[in-house]
PDB file as gemmi writes it, atoms N, CA and C in Angstrom:
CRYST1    1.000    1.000    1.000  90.00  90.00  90.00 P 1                      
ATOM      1  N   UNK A   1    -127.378  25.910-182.378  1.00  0.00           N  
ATOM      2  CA  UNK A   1    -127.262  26.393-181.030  1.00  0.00           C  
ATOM      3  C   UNK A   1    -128.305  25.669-180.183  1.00  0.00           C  
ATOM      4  N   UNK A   2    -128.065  25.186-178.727  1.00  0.00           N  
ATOM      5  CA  UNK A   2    -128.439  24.877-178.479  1.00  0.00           C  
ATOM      6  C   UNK A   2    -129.897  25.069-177.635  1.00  0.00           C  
ATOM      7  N   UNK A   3    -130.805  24.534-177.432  1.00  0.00           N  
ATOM      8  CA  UNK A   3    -132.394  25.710-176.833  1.00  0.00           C  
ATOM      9  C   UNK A   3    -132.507  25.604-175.621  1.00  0.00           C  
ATOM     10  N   UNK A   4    -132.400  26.673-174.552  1.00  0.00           N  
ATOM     11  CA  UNK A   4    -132.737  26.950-173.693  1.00  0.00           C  
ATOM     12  C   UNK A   4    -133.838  25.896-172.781  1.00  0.00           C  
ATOM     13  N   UNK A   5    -133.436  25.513-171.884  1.00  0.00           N  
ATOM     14  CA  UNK A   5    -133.760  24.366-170.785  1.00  0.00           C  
ATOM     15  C   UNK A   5    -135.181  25.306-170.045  1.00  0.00           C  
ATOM     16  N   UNK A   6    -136.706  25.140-170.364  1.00  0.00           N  
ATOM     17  CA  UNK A   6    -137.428  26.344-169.693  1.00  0.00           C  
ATOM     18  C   UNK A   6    -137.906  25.387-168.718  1.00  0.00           C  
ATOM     19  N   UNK A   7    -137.076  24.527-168.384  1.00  0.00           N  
ATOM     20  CA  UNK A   7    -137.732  23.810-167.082  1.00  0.00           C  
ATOM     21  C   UNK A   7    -137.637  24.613-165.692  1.00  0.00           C  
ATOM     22  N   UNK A   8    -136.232  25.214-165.751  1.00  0.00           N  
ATOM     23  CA  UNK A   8    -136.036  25.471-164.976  1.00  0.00           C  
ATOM     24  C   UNK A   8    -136.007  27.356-164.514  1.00  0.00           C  
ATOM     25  N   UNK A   9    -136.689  27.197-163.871  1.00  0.00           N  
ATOM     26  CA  UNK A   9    -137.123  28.840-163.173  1.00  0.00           C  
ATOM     27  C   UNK A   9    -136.106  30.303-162.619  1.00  0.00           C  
ATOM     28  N   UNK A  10    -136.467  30.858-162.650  1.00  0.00           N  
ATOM     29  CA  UNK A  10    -135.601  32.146-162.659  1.00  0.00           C  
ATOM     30  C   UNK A  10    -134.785  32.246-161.271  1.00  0.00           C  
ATOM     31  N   UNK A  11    -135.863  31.950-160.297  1.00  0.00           N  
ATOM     32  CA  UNK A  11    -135.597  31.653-159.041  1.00  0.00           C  
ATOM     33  C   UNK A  11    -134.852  30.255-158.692  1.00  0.00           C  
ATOM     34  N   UNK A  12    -135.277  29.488-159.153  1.00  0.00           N  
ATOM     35  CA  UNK A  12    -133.959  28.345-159.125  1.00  0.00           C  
ATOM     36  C   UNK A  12    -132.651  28.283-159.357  1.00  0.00           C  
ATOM     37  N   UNK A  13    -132.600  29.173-160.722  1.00  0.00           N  
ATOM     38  CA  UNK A  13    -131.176  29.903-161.068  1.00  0.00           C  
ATOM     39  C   UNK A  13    -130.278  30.638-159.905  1.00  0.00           C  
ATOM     40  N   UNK A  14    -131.139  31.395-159.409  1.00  0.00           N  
ATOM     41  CA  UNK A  14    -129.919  32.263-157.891  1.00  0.00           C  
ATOM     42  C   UNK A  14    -129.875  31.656-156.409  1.00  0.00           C  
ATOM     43  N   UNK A  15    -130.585  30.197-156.615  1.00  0.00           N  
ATOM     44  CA  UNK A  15    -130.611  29.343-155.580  1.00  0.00           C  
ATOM     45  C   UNK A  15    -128.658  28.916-155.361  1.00  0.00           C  
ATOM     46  N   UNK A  16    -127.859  28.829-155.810  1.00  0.00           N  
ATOM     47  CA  UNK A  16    -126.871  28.355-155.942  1.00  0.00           C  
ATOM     48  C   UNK A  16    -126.294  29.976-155.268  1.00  0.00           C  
ATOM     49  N   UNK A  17    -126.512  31.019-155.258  1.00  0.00           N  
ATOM     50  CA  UNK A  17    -125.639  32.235-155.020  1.00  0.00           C  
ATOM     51  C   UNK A  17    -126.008  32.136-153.934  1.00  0.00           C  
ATOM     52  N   UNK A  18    -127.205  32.355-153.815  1.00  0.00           N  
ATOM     53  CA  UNK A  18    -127.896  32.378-152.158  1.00  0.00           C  
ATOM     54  C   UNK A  18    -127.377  31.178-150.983  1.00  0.00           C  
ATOM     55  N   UNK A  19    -127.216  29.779-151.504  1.00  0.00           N  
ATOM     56  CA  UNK A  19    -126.362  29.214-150.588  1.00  0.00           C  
ATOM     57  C   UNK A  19    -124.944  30.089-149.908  1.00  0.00           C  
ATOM     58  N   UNK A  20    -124.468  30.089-151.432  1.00  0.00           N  
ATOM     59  CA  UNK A  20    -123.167  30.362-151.266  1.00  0.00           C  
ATOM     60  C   UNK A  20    -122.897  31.321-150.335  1.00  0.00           C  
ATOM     61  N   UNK A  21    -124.060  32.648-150.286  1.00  0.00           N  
ATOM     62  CA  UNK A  21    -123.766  34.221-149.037  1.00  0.00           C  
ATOM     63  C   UNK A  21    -123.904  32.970-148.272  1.00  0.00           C  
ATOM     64  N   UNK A  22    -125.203  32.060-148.011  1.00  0.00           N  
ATOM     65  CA  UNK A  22    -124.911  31.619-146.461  1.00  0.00           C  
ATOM     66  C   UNK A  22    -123.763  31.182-145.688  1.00  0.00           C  
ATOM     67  N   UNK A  23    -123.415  30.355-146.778  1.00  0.00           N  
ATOM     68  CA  UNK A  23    -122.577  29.579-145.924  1.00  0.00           C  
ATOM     69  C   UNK A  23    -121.177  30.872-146.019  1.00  0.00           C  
ATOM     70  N   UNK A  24    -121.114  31.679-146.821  1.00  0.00           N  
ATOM     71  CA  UNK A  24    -119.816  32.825-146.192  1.00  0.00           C  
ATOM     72  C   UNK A  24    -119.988  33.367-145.007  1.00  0.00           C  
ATOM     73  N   UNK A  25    -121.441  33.389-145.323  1.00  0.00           N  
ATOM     74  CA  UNK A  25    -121.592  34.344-143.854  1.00  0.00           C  
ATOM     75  C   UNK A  25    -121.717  33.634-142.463  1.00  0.00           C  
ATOM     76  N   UNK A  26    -122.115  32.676-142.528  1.00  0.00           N  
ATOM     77  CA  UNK A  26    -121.584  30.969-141.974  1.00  0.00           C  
ATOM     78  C   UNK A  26    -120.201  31.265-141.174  1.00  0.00           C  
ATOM     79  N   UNK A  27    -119.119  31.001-142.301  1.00  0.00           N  
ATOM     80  CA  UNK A  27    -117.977  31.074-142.124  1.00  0.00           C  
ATOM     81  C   UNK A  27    -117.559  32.153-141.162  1.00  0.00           C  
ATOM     82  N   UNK A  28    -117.285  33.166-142.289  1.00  0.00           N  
ATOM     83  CA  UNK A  28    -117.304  35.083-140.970  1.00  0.00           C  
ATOM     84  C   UNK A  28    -117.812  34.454-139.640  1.00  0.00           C  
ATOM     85  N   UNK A  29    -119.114  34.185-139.354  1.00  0.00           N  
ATOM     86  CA  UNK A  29    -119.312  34.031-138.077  1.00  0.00           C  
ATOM     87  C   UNK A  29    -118.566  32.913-137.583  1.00  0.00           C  
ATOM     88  N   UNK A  30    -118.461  31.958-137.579  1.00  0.00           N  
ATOM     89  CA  UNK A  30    -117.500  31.499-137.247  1.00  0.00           C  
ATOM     90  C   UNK A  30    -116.303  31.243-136.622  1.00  0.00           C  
ATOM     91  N   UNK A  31    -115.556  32.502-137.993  1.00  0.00           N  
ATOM     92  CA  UNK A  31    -114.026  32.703-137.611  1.00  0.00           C  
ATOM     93  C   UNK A  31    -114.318  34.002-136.485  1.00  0.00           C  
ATOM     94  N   UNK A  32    -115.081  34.756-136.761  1.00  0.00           N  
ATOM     95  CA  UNK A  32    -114.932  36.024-135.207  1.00  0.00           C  
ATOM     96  C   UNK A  32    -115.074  35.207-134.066  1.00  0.00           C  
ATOM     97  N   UNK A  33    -116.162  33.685-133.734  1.00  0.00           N  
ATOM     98  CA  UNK A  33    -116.130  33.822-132.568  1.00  0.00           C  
ATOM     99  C   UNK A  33    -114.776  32.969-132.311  1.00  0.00           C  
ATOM    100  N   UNK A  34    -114.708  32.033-132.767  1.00  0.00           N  
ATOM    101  CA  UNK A  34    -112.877  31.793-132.528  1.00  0.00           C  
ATOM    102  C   UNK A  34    -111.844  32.431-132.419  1.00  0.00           C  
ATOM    103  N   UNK A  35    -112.202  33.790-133.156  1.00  0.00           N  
ATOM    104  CA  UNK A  35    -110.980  34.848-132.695  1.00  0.00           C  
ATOM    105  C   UNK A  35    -111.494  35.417-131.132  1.00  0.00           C  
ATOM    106  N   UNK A  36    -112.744  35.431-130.973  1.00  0.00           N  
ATOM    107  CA  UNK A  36    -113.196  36.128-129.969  1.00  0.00           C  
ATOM    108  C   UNK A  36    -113.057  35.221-128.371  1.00  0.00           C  
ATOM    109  N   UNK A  37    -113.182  34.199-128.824  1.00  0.00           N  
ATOM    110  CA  UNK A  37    -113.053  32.943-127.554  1.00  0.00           C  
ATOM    111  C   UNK A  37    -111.386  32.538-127.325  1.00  0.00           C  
ATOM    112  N   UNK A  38    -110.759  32.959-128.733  1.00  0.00           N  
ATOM    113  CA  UNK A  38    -108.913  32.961-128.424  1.00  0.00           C  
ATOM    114  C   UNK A  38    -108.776  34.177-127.568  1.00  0.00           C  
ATOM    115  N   UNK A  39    -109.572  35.088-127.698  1.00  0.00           N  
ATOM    116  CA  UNK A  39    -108.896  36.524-127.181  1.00  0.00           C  
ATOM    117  C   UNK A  39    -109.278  36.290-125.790  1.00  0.00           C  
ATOM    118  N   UNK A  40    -110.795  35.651-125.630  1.00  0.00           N  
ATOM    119  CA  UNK A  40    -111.237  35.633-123.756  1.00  0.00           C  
ATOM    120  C   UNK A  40    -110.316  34.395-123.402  1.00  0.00           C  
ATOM    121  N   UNK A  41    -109.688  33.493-123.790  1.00  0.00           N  
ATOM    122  CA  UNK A  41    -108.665  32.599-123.301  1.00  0.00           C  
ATOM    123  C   UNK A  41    -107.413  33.191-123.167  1.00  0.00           C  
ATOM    124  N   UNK A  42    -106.768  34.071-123.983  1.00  0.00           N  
ATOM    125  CA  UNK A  42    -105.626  34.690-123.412  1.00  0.00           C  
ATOM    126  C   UNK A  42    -105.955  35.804-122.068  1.00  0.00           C  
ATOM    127  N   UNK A  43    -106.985  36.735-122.051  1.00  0.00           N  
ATOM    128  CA  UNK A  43    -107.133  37.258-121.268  1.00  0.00           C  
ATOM    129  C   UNK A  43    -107.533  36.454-120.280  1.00  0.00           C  
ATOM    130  N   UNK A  44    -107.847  35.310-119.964  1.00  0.00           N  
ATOM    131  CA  UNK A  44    -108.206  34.528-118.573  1.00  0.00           C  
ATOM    132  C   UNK A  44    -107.139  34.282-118.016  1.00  0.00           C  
ATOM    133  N   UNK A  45    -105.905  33.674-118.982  1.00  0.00           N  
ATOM    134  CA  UNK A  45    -104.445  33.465-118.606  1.00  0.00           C  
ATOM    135  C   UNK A  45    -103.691  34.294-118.194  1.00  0.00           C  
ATOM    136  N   UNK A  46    -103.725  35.765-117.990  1.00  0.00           N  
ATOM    137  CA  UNK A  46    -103.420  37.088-118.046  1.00  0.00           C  
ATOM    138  C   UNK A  46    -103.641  37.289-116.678  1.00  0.00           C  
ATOM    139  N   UNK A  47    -105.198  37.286-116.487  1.00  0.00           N  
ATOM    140  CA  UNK A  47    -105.644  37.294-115.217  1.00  0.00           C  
ATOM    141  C   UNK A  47    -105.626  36.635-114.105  1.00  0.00           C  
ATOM    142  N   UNK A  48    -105.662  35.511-114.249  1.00  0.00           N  
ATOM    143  CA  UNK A  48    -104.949  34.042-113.508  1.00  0.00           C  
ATOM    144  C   UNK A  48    -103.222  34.405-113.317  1.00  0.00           C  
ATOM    145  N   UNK A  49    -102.423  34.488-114.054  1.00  0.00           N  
ATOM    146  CA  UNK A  49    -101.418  35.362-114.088  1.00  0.00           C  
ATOM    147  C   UNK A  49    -101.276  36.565-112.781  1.00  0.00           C  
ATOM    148  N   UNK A  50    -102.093  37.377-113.171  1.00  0.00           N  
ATOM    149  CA  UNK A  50    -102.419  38.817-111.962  1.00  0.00           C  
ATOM    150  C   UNK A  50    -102.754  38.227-110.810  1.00  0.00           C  
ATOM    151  N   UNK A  51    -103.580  37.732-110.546  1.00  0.00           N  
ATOM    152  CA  UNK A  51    -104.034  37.073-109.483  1.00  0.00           C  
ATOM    153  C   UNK A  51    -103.465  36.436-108.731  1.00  0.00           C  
ATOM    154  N   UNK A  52    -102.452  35.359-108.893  1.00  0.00           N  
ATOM    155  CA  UNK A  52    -101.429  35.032-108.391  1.00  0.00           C  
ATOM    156  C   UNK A  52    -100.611  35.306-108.144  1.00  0.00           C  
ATOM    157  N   UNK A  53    -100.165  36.753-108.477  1.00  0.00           N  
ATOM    158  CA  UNK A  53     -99.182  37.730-108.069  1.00  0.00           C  
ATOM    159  C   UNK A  53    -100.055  38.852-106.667  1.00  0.00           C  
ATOM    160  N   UNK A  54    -100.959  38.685-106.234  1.00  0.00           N  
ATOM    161  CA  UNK A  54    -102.120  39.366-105.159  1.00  0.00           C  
ATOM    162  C   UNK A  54    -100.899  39.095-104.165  1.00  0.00           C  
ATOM    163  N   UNK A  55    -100.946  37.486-103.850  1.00  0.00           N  
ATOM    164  CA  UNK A  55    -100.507  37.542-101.963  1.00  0.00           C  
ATOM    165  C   UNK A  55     -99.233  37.710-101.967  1.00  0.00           C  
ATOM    166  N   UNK A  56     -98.282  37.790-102.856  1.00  0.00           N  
ATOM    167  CA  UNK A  56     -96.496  38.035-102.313  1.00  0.00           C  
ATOM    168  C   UNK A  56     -96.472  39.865-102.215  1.00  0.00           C  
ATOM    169  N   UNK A  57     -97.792  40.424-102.854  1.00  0.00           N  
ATOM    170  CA  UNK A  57     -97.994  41.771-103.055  1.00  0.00           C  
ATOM    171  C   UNK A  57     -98.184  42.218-101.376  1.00  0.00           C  
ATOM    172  N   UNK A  58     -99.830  41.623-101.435  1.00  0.00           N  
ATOM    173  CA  UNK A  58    -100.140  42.228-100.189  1.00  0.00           C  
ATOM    174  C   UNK A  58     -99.101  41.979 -98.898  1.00  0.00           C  
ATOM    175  N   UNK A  59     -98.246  40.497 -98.463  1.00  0.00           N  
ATOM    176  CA  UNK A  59     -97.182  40.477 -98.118  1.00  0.00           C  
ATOM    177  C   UNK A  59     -96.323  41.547 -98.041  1.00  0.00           C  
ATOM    178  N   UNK A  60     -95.971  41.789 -99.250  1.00  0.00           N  
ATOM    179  CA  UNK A  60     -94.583  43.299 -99.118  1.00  0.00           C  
ATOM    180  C   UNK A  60     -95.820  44.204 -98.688  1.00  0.00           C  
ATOM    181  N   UNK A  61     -96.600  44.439 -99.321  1.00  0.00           N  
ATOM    182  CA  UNK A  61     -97.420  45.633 -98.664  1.00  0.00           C  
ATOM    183  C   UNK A  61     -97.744  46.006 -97.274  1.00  0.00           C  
ATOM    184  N   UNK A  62     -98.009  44.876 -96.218  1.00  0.00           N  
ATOM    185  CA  UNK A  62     -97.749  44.974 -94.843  1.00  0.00           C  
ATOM    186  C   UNK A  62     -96.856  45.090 -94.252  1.00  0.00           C  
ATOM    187  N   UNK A  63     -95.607  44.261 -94.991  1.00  0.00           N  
ATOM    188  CA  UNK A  63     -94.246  44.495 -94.774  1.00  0.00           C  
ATOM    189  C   UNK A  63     -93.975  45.996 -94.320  1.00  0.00           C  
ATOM    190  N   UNK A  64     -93.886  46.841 -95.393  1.00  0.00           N  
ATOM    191  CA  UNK A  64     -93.838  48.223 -95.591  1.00  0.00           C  
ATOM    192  C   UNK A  64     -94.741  49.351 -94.867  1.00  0.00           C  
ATOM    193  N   UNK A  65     -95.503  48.996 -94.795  1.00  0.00           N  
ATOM    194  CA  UNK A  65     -96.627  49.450 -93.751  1.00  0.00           C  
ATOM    195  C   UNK A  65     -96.528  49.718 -92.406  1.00  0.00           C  
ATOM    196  N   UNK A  66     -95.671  48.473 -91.871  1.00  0.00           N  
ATOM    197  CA  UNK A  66     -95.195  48.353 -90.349  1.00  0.00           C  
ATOM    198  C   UNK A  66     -93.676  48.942 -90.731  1.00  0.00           C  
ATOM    199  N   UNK A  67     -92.932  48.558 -91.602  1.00  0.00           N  
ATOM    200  CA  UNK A  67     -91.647  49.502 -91.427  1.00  0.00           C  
ATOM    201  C   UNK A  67     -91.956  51.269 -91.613  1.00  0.00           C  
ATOM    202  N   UNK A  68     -92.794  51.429 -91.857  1.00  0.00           N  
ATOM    203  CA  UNK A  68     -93.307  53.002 -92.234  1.00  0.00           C  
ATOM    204  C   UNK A  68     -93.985  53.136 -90.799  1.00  0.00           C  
ATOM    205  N   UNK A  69     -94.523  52.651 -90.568  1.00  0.00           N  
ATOM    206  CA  UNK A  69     -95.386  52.696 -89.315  1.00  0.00           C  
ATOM    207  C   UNK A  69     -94.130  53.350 -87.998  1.00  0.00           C  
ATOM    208  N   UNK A  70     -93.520  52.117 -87.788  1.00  0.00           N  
ATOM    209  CA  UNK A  70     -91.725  52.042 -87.074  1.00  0.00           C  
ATOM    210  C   UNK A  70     -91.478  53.306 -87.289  1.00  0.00           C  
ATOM    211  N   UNK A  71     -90.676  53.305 -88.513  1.00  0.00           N  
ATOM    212  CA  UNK A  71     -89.988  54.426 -88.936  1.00  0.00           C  
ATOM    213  C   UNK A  71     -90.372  56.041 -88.593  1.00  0.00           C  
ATOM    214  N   UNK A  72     -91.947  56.399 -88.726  1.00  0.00           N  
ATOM    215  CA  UNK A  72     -92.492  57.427 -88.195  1.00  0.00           C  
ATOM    216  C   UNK A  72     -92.741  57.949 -86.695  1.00  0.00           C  
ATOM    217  N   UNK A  73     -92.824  56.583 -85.804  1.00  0.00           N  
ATOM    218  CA  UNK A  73     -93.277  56.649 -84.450  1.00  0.00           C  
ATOM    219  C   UNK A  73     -92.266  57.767 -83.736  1.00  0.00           C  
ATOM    220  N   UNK A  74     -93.182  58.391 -82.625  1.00  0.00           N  
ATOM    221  CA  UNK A  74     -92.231  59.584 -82.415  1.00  0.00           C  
ATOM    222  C   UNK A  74     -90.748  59.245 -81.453  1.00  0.00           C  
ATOM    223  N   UNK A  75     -90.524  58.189 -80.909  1.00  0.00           N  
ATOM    224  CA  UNK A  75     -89.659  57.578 -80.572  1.00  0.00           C  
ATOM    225  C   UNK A  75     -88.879  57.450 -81.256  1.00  0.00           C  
ATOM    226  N   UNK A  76     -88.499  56.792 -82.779  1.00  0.00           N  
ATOM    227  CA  UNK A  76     -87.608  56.783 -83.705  1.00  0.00           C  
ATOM    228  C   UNK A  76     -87.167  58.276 -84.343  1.00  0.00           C  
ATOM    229  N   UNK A  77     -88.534  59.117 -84.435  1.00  0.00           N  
ATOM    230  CA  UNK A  77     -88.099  60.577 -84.834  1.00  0.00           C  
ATOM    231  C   UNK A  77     -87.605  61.009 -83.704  1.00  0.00           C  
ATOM    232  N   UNK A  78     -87.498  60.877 -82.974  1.00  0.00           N  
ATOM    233  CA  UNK A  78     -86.377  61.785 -81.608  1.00  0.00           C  
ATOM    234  C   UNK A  78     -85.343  61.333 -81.362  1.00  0.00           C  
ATOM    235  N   UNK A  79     -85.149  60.045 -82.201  1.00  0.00           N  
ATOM    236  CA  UNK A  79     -83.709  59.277 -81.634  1.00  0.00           C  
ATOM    237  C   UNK A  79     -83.094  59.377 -83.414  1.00  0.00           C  
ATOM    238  N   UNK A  80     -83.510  59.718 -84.252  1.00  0.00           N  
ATOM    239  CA  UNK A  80     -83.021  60.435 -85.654  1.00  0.00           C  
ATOM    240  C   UNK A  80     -82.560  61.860 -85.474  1.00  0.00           C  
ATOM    241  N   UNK A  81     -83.690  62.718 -84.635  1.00  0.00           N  
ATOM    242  CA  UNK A  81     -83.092  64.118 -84.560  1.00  0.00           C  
ATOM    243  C   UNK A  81     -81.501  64.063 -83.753  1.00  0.00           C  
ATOM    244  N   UNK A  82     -81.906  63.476 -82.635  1.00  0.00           N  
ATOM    245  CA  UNK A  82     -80.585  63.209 -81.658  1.00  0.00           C  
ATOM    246  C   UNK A  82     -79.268  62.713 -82.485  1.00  0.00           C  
ATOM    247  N   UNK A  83     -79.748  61.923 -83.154  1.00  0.00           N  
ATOM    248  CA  UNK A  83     -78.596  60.979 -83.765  1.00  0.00           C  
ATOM    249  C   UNK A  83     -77.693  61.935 -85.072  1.00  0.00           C  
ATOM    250  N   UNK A  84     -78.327  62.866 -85.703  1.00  0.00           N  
ATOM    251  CA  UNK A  84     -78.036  63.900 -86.732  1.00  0.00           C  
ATOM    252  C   UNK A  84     -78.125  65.139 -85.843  1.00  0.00           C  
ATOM    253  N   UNK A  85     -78.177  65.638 -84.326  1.00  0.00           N  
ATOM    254  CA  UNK A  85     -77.862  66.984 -83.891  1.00  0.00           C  
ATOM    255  C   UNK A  85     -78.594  67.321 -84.207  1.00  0.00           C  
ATOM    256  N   UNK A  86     -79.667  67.553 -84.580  1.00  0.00           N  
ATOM    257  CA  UNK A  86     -80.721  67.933 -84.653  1.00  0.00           C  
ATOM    258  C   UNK A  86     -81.726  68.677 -83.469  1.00  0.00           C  
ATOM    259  N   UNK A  87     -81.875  69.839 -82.849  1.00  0.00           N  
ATOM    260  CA  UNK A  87     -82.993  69.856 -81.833  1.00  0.00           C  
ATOM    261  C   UNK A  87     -83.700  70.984 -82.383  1.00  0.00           C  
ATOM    262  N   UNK A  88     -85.275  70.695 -82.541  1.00  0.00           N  
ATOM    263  CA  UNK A  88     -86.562  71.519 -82.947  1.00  0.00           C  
ATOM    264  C   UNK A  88     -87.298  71.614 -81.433  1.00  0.00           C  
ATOM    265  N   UNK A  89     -87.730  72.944 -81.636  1.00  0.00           N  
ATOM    266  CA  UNK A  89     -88.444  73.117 -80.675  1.00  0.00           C  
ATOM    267  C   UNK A  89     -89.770  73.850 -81.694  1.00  0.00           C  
ATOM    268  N   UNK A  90     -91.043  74.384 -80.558  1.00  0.00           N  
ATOM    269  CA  UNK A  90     -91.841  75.210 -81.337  1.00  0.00           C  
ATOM    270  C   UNK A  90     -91.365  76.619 -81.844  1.00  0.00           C  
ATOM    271  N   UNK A  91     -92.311  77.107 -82.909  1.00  0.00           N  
ATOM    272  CA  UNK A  91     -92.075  78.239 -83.013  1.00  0.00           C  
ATOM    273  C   UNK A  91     -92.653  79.353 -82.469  1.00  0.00           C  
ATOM    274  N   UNK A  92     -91.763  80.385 -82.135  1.00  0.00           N  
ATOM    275  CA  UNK A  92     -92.137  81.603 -81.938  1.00  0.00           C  
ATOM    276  C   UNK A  92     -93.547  82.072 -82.074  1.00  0.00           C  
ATOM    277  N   UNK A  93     -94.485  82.947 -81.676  1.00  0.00           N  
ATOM    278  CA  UNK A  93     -95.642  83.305 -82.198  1.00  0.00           C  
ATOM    279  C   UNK A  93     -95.509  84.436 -83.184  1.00  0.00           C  
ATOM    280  N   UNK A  94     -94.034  85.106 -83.380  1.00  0.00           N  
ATOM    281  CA  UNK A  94     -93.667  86.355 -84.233  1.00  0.00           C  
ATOM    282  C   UNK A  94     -93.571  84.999 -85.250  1.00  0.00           C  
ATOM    283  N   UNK A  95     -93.231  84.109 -85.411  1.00  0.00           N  
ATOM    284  CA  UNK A  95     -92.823  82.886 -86.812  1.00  0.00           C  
ATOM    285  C   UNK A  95     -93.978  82.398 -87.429  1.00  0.00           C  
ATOM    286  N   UNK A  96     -95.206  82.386 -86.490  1.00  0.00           N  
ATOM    287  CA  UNK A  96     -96.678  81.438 -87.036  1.00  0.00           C  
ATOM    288  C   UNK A  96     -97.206  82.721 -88.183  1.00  0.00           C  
ATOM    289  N   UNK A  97     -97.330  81.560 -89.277  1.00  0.00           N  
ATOM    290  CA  UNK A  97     -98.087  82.375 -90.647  1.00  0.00           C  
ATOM    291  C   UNK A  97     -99.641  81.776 -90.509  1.00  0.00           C  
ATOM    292  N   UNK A  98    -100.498  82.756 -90.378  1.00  0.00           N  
ATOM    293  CA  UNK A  98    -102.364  81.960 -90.670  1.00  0.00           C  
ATOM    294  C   UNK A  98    -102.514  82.496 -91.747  1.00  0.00           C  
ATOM    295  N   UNK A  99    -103.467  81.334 -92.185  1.00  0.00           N  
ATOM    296  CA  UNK A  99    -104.677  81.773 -93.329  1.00  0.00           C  
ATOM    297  C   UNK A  99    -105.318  82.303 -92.843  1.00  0.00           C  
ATOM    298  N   UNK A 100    -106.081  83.593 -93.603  1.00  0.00           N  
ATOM    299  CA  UNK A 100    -107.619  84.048 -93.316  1.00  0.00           C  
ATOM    300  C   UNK A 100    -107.991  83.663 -94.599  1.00  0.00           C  
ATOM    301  N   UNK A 101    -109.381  83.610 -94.155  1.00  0.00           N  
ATOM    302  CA  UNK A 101    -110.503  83.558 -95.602  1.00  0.00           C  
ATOM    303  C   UNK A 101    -110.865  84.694 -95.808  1.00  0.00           C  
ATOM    304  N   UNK A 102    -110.871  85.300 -97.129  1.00  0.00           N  
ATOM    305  CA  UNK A 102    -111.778  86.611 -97.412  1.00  0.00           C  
ATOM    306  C   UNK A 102    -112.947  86.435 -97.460  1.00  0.00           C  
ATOM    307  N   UNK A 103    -114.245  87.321 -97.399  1.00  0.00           N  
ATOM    308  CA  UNK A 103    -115.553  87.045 -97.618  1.00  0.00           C  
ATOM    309  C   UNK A 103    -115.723  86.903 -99.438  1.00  0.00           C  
ATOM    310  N   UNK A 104    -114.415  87.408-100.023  1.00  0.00           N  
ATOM    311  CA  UNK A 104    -114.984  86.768-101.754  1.00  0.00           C  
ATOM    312  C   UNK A 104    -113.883  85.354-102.131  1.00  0.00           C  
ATOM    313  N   UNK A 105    -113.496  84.494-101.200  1.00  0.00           N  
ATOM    314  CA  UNK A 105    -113.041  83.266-101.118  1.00  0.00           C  
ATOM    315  C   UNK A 105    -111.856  83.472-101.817  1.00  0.00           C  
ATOM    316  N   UNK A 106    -110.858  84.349-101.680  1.00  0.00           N  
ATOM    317  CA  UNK A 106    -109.815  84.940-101.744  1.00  0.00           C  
ATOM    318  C   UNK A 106    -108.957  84.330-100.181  1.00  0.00           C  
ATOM    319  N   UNK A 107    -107.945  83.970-100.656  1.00  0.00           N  
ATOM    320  CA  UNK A 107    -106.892  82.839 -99.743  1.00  0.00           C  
ATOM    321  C   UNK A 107    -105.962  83.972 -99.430  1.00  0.00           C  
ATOM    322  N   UNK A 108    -105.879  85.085 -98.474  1.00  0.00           N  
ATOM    323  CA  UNK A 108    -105.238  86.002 -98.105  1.00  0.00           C  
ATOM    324  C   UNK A 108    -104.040  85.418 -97.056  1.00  0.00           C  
ATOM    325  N   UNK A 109    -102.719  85.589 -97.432  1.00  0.00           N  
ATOM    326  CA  UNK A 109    -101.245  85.530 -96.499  1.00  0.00           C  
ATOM    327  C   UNK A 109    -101.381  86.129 -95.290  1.00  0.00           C  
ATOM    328  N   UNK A 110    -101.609  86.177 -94.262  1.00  0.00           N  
ATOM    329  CA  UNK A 110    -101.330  87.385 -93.179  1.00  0.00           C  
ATOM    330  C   UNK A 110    -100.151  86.913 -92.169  1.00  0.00           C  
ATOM    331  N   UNK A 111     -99.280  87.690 -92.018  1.00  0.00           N  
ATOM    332  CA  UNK A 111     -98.590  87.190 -90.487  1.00  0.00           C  
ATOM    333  C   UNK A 111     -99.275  87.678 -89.636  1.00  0.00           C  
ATOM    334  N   UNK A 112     -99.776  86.917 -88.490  1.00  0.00           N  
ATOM    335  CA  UNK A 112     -99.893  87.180 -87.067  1.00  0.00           C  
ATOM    336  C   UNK A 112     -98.735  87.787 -86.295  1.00  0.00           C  
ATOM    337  N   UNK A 113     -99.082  88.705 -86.176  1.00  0.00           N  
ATOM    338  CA  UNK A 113     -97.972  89.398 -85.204  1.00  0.00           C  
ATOM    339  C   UNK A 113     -98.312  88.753 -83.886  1.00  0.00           C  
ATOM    340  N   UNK A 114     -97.187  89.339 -82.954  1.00  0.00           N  
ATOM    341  CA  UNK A 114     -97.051  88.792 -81.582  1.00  0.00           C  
ATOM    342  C   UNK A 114     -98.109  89.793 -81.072  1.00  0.00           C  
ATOM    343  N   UNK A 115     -98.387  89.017 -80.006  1.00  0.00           N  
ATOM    344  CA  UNK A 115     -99.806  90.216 -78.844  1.00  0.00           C  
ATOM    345  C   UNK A 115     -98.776  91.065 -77.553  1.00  0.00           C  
TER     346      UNK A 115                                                      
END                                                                             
């Protein structure tokens, strides 16, 4: 059998393992930040994406704004009531419902009667 080599030291022996964690752990780091720099490159494209969809947005958004605007003015609501028979007037003071406040913050119904 052959005799044991005592040249070489105990600690020299786990020199070869100890590379080896490094460079795994080497690696691992590595591969996360490449997964991590793929993931901030798709999300930049995403966003660049969004972003360029902003001005045909804000566009319709003013669009709509002024047709809502139109659409509400009291000129168009009086020529809608007219146009559907429609005529509102105010109501009655026997018809007006108020809130009172209670002093224990109790939201009490009351009709106002007429004076």
């Amino acid at each position: 059998m052959p005799r044991k080599n005592r040249k070489i030291s105990a600690a020299a022996a786990h020199t070869p393992a100890k590379a080896i964690a490094a460079i795994g752990l080497a690696a691992i780091a590595a591969i996360a930040y490449l997964s991590l720099q793929s993931r901030n490159d798709e999300l930049g494209r995403e966003i660049k994406a969004l972003e360029r969809a902003i001005p045909p947005l804000e566009k319709e958004l003013a669009s709509e704004q002024r047709n809502w605007t139109a659409a509400k003015s009291i000129q168009n609501m009086q020529l809608l009531l007219a146009r559907h028979g429609i005529e509102m007037s105010w109501p009655a003071e026997s018809q007006i419902v108020r809130l009172v406040e209670e002093t224990d913050d109790a939201v009490k119904y009351q009709l106002h009667a007429s004076r």
